[in-house]
KOLFITI-453590 format. One line per 5 residues: number of its first residue (from 1); their letters; for each residue x, z, y of N, C-alpha, C. Coordinates in pm, whole numbers. Layout:
<nodes>
NUM> a> X,Z,Y,X,Z,Y,X,Z,Y ~ ... .
</nodes>
This chain:
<nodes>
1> xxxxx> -2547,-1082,-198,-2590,-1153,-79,-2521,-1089,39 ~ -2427,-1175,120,-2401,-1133,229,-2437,-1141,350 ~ -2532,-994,418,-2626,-981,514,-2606,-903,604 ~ -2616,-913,706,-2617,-750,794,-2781,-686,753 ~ -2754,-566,679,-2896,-510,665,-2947,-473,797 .
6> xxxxx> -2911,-445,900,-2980,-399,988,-3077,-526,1066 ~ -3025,-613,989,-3111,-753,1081,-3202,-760,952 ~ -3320,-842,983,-3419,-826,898,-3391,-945,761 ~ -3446,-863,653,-3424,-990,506,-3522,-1097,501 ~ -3538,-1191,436,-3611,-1276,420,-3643,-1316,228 .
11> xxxxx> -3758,-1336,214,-3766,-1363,71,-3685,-1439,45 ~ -3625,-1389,-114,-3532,-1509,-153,-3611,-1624,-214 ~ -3554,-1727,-275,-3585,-1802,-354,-3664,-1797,-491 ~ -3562,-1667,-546,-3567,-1615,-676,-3614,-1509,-687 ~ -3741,-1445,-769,-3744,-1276,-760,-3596,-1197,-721 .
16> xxxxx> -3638,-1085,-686,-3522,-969,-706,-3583,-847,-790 ~ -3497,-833,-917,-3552,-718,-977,-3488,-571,-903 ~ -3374,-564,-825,-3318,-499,-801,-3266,-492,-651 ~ -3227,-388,-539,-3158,-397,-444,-3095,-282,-456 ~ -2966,-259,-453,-2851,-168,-444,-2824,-132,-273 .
21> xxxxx> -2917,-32,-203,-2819,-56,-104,-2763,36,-59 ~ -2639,0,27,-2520,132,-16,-2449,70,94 ~ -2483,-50,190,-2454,-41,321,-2500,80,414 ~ -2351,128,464,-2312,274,533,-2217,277,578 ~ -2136,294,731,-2032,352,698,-2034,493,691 .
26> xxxxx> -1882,542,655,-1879,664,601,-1776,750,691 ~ -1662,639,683,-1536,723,781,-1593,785,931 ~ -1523,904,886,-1527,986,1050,-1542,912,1160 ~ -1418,806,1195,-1409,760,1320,-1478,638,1343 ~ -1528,550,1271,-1656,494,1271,-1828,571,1297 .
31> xxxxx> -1835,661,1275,-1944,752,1275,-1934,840,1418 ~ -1755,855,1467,-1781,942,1577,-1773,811,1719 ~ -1695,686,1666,-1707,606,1784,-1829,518,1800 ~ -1936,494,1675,-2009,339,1670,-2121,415,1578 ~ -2139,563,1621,-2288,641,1585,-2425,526,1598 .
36> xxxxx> -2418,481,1659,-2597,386,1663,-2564,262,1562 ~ -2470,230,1488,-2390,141,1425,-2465,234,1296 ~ -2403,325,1216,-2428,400,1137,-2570,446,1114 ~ -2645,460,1242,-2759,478,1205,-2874,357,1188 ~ -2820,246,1242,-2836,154,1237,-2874,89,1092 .
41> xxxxx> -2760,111,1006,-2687,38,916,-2837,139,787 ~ -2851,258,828,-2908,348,695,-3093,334,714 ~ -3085,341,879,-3259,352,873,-3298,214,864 ~ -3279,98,972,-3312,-7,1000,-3321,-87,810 ~ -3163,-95,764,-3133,-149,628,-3192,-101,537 .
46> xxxxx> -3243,22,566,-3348,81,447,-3494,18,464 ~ -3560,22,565,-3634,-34,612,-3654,-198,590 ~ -3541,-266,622,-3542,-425,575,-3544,-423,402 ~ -3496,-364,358,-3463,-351,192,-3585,-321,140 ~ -3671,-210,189,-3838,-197,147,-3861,-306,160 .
51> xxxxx> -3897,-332,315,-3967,-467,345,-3985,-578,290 ~ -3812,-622,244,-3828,-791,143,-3883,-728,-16 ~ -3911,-598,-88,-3981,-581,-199,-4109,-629,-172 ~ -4143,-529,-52,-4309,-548,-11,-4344,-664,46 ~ -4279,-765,80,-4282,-897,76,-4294,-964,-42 .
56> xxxxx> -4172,-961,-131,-4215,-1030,-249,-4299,-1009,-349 ~ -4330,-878,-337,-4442,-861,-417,-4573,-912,-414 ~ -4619,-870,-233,-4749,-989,-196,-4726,-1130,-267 ~ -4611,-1168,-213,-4594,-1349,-219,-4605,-1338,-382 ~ -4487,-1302,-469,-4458,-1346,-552,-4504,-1253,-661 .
61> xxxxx> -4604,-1141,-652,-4662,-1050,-720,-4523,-1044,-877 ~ -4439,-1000,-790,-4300,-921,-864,-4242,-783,-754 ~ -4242,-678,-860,-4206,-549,-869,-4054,-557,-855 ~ -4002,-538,-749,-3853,-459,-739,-3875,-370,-698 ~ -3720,-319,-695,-3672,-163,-740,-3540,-100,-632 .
66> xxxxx> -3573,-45,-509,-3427,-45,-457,-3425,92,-535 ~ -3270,76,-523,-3189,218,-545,-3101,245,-399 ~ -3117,327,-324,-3078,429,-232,-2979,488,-227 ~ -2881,428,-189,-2731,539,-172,-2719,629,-75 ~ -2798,737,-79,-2810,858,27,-2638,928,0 .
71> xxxxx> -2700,1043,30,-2557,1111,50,-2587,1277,8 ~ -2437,1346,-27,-2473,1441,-72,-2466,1527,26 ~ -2427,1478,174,-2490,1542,300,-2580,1577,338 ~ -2702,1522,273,-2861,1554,286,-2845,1722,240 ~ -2757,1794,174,-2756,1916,109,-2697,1989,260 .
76> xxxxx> -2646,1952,367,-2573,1985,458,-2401,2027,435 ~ -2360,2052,547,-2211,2071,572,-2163,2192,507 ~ -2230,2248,448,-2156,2394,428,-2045,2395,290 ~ -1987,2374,318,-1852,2324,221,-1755,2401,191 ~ -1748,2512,266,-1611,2604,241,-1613,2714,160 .
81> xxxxx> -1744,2707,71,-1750,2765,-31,-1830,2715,-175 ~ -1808,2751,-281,-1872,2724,-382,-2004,2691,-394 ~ -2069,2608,-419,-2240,2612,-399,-2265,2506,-496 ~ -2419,2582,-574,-2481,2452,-668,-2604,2428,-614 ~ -2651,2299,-594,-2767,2250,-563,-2856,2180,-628 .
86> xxxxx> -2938,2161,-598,-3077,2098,-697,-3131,1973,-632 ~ -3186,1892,-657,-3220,1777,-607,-3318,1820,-450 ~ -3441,1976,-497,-3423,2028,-378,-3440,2083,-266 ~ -3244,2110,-312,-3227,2228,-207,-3192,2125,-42 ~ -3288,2055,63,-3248,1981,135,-3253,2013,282 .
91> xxxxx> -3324,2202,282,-3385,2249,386,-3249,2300,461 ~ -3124,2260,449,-2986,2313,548,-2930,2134,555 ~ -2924,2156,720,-2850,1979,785,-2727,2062,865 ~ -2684,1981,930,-2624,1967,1040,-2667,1977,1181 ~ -2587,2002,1266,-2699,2035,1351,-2658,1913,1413 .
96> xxxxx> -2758,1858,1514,-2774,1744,1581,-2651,1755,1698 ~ -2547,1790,1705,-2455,1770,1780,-2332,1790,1738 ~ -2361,1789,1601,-2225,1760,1496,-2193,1629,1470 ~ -2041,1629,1470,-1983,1485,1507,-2039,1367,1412 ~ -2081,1468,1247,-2150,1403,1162,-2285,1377,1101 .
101> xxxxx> -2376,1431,1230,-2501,1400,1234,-2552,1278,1200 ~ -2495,1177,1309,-2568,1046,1297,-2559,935,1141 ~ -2472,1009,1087,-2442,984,913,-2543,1074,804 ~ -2543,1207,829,-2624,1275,748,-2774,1296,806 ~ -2773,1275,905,-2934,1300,949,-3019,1150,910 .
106> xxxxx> -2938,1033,937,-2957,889,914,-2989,925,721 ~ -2909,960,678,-2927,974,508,-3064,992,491 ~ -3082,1171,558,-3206,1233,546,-3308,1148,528 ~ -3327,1074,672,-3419,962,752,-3451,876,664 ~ -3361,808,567,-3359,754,450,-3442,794,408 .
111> xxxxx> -3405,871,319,-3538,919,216,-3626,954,260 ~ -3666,985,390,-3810,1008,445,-3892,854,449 ~ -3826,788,490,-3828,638,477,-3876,637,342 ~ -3809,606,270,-3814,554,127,-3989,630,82 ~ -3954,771,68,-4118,857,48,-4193,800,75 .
116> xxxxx> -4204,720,185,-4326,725,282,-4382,569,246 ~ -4308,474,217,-4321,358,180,-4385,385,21 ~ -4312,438,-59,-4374,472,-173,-4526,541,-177 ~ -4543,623,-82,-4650,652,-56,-4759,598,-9 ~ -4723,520,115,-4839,410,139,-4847,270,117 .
121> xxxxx> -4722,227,58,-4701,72,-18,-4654,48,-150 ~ -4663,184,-228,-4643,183,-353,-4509,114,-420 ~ -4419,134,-315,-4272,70,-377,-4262,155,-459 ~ -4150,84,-530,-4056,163,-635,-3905,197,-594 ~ -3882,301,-597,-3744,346,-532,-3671,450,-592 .
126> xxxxx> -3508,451,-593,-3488,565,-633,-3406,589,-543 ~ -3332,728,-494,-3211,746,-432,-3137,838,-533 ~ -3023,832,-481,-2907,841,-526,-2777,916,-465 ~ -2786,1040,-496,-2684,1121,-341,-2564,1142,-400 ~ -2484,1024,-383,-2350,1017,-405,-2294,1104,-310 .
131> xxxxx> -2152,1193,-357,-2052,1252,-313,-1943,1143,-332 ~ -1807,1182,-306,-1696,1097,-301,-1657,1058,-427 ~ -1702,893,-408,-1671,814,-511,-1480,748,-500 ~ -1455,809,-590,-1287,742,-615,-1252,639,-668 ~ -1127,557,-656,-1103,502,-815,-1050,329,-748 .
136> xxxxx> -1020,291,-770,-950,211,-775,-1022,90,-703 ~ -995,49,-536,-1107,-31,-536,-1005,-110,-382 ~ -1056,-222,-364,-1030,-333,-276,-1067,-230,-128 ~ -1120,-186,-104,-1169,-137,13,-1160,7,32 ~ -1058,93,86,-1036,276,44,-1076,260,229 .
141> xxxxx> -1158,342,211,-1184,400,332,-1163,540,416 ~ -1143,521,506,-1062,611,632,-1120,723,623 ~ -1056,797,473,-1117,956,472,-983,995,427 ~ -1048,1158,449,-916,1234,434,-922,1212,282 ~ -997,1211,162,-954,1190,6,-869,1077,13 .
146> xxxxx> -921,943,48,-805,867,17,-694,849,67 ~ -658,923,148,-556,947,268,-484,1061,134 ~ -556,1150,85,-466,1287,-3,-397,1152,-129 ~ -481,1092,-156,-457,1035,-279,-316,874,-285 ~ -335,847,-157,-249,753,-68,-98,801,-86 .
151> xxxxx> -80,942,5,-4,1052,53,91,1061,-113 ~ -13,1120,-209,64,1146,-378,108,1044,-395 ~ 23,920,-437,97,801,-527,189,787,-451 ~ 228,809,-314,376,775,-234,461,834,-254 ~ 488,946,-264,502,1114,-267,523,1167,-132 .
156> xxxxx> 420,1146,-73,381,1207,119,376,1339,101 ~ 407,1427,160,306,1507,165,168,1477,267 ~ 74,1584,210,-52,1603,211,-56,1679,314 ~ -111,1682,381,-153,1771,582,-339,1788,521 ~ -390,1895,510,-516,1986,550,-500,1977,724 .
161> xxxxx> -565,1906,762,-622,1931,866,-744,2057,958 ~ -790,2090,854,-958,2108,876,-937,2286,820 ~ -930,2392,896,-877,2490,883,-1017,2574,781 ~ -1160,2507,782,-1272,2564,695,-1197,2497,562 ~ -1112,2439,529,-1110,2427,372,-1175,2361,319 .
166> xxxxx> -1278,2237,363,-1400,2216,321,-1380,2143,160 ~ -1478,2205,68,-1463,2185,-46,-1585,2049,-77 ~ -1568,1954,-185,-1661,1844,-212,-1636,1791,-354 ~ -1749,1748,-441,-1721,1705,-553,-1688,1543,-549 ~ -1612,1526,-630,-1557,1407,-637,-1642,1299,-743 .
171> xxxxx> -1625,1227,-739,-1691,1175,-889,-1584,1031,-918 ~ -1568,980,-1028,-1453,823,-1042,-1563,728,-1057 ~ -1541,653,-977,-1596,501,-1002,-1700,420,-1070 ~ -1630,472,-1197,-1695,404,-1379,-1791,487,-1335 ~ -1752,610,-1315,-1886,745,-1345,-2040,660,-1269 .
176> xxxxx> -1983,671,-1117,-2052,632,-1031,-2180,542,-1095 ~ -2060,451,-1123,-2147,298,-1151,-2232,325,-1279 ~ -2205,377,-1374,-2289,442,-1473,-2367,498,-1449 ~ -2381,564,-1367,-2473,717,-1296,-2568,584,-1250 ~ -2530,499,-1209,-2616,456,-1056,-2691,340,-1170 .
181> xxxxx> -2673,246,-1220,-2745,178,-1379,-2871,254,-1425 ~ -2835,337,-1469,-2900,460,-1571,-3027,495,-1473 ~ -3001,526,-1316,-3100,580,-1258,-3158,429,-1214 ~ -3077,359,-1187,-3155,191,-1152,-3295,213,-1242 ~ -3209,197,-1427,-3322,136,-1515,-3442,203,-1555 .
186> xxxxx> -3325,342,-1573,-3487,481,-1615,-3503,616,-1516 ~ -3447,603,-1404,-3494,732,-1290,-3611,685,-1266 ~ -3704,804,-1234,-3827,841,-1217,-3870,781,-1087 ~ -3942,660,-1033,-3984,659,-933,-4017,742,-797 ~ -3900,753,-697,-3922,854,-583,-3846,945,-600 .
191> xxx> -3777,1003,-746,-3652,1122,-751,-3547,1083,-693 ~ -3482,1191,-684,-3373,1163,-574,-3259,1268,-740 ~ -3153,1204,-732,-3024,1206,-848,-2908,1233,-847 .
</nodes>
């Protein structure tokens, strides 16, 4: 369905067993020029995405299921070294005047969102804290990975910009979409993955 999530949903026609939502942008310069855009897009769209469940459920006493494309920013920025995390470790952000606040604090906000609905309207939800998804796709967006990966298949060289080194796990596509199924059909109501 093509919607602006930040404007409000309306029951469909048909149950929905499912909402995927994973409207976000992500690139830097979207996030550092059109910040209320971004936050826009994660709290408001999370919020409409509860809403038409908890709508259709009254109306149409049917159970959907969003799944939550948070971010693995909710873990914070600290990137220039090795680190393993747990679903969580969520007590280190960004600080509110980092260029990438209004992306990772919006994530956060998310899942506070999501909790809290589960808590007092008994949705069903899962999130999902994707890192950089790769792989072959109609739409590469204005990051430095697909910019490295652009740069090779050409034979560019590659420019590091960013003198911290910042390190991030990658994940391919298939993975993704597998990962994200699996927690659709059998993640635990309210875990975060």
């Amino acid at each position: 369905i093509e919607h602006d999530v930040s404007s409000p949903l309306y029951l469909f026609d048909y149950p929905v067993d499912y909402i995927f939502h994973a409207a976000s942008p992500q690139e830097n310069k979207i996030i550092s020029e059109s910040p209320v855009d971004v936050i826009n897009a994660n709290l408001l769209g999370t919020i409409n995405c509860l809403d038409v469940l908890r709508k259709q459920e009254i109306a149409q006493n049917v159970k959907g299921r969003l799944i939550l494309f948070s971010s693995v920013t909710v873990y914070g920025n600290n990137t220039n070294k090795n680190l393993v995390v747990k679903e969580g470790d969520t007590s280190v952000t960004d600080i509110i005047e980092s260029n990438g606040a209004p992306y990772s604090q919006s994530k956060r906000m998310s899942e506070v969102i999501v909790q809290a609905y589960i808590k007092q309207f008994n949705i069903d939800a899962v999130i999902c804290r994707l890192s950089t998804v790769y792989g072959d796709t109609r739409y590469k967006t204005d990051t430095a990975f697909f910019e490295f990966i652009n740069n090779a298949l050409l034979g560019k060289e590659i420019h590091v910009r960013n003198s911290n080194l910042s390190r991030r796990d990658n994940i391919f596509i298939d993975d993704a979409i597998s990962g994200l199924l699996t927690v659709a059909i059998k993640g635990g109501g309210g875990q975060a993955y």
